[in-house]
C-alpha positions in Angstrom: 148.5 78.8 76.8 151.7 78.1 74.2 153.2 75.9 76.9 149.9 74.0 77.7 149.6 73.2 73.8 153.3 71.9 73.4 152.6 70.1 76.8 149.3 68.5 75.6 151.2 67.3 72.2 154.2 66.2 74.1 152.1 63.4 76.0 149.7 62.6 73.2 152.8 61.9 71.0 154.7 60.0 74.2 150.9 58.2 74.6 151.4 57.3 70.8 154.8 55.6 71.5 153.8 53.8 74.6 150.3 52.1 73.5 151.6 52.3 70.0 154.3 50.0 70.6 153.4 48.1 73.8 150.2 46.8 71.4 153.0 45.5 68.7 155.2 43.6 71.4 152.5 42.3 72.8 150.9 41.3 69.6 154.4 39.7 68.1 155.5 38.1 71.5 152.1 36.5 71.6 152.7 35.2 68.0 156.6 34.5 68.5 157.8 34.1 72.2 161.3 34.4 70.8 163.1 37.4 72.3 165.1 38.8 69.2 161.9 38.8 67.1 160.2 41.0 69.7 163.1 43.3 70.1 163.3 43.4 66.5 160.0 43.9 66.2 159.7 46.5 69.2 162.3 48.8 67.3 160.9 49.1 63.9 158.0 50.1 65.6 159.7 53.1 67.3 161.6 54.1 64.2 159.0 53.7 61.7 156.1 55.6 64.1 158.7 58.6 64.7 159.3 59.0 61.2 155.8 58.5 60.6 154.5 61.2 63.1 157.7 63.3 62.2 156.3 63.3 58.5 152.4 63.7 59.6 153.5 66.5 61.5 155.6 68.5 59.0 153.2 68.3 56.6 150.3 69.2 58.6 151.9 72.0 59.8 153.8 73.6 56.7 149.6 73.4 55.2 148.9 75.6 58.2 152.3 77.9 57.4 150.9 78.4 54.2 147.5 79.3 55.3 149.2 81.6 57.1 151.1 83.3 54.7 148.0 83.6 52.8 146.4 85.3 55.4 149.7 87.6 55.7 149.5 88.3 52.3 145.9 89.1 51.7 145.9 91.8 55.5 149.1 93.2 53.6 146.8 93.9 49.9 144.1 95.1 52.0 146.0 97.7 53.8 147.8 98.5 50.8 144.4 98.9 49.1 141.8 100.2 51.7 143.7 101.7 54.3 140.4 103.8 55.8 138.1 100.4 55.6 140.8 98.8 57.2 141.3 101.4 60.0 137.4 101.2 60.8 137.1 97.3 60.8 140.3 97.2 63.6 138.4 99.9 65.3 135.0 97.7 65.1 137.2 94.8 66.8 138.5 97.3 69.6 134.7 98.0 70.4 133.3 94.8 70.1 135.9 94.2 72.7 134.5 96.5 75.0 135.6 99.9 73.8 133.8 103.5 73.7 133.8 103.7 70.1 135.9 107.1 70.0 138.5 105.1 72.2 138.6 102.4 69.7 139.1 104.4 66.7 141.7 106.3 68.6 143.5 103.1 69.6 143.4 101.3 66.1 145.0 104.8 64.9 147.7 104.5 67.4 148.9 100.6 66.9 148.1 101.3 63.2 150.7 103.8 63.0 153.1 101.9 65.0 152.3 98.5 62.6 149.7 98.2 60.9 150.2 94.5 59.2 151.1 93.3 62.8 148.0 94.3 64.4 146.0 93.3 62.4 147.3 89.8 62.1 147.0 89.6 66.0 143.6 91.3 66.7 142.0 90.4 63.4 142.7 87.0 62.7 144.8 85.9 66.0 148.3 85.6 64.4 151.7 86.6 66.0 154.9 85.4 65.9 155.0 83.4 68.8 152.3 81.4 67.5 153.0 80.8 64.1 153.3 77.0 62.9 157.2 76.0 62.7 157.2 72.6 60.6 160.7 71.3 61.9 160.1 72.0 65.4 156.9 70.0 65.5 157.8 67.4 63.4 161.2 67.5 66.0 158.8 67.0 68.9 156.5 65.0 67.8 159.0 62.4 66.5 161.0 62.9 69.7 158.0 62.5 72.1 157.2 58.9 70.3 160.4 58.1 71.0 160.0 58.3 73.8 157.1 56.7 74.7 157.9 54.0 72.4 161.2 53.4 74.1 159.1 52.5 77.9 157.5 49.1 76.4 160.7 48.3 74.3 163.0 48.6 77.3 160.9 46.4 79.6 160.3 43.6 77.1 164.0 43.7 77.0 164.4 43.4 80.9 161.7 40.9 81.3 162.3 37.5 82.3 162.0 34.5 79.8 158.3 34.3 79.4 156.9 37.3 81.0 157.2 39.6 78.3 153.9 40.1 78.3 152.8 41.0 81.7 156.5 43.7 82.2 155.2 45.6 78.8 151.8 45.5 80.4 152.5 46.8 84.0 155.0 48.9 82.4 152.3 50.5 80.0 149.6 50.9 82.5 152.3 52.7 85.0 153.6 55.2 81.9 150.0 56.0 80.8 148.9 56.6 84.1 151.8 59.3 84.9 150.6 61.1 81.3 147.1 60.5 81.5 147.6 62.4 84.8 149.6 65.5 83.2 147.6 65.8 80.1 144.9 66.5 82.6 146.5 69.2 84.9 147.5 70.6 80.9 143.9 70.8 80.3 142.5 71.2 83.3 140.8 68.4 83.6 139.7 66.0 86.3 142.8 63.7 86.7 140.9 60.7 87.8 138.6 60.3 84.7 141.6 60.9 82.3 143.9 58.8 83.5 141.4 55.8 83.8 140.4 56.8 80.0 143.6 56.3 78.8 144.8 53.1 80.9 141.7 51.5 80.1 142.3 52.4 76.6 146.0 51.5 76.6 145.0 47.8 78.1 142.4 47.2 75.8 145.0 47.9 72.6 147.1 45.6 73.9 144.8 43.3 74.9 142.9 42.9 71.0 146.7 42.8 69.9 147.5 40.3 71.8 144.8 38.2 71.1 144.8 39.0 67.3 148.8 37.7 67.6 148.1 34.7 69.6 144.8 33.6 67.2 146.6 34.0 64.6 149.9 33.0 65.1 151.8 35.9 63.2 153.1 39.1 63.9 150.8 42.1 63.7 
């Protein structure tokens, strides 16, 4: 389960770059057919959505580390406090869980004994320290995943022929969210043929409004 979640945010974020990013090339070369001006154009897109998801993700998850140090805090108190009620609600858990209730007050007495604070943090509220929030590591991966994505549309807008910046971001889009619309769904589980058509179609249609709004309009977007 931890590596299907870091999978799942590893191609959401790489999605982010890719349609992120392919949408603003598309948009400024439909504006501005001028090559520098989409490159340009192209990279301040990838550096300012890394930092941006970087920043959205450190601070979204240092929220939940300090939920969770609340939550630390308050099982510690309670222990501390009401040690018997304490005993009896882990033992409630063990038999909720399936547990003859003299086998469940036998095993909260046991892993209470051995740490008390630590099971309770995993059995009664689902916290260990494998899964505890790390800010910097997911504001690491997140920014690194954008990346990239981000870096797929930029590198074939800068391969493309004069002119055909346009269609090379679009196949090269459509062929990247295809691969990770297929991978999000073995992550999940889910039917690969419906996700990866959700996500192309989505993809295309991003680019396709950005585009549009670029070429109506004349100006970057």
């Amino acid at each position: 389960m931890m590596r299907s979640g870091w999978l799942r945010a590893a191609v959401l974020g790489a999605n982010d770059g890719i349609v992120s990013v392919g949408a603003l090339i598309s948009g400024v070369a439909a504006a501005n057919p001028d090559r520098e001006a989409v490159l340009v154009a192209g990279l301040a897109g990838l550096v300012a959505g890394a930092l941006s998801m970087a920043m959205g993700e450190y601070v979204s998850v240092s929220s939940q580390r300090d939920t969770e140090h609340a939550d630390i805090a308050r099982e510690a108190a309670a222990l501390r406090d009401m040690p018997e009620d304490e005993l009896h609600e882990l033992a409630a858990i063990y038999e909720s869980r399936g547990m003859a209730p003299g086998t469940a007050l036998q095993a909260a007495r046991e892993v209470t004994a051995a740490d008390a604070l630590q099971a309770h943090l995993r059995d009664e509220i689902g916290l260990n320290e494998i899964s505890r929030a790390n800010p910097y590591l997911a504001a690491a991966a997140s920014a690194a995943t954008f990346s990239i994505g981000a870096a797929l549309p930029l590198v074939a807008a800068a391969i493309a022929p004069g002119g055909a910046v346009i269609p090379a971001v679009l196949v090269s889009v459509v062929i990247a969210l295809a691969l990770l619309g297929g991978l999000g769904a073995r992550a999940g589980g889910a039917p690969a043929p419906r996700a990866i058509l959700r996500v192309v179609l989505g993809g295309v249609l991003a680019l396709a409004i950005t585009a549009g709004v670029g070429r109506l309009f004349g100006v970057a977007v």
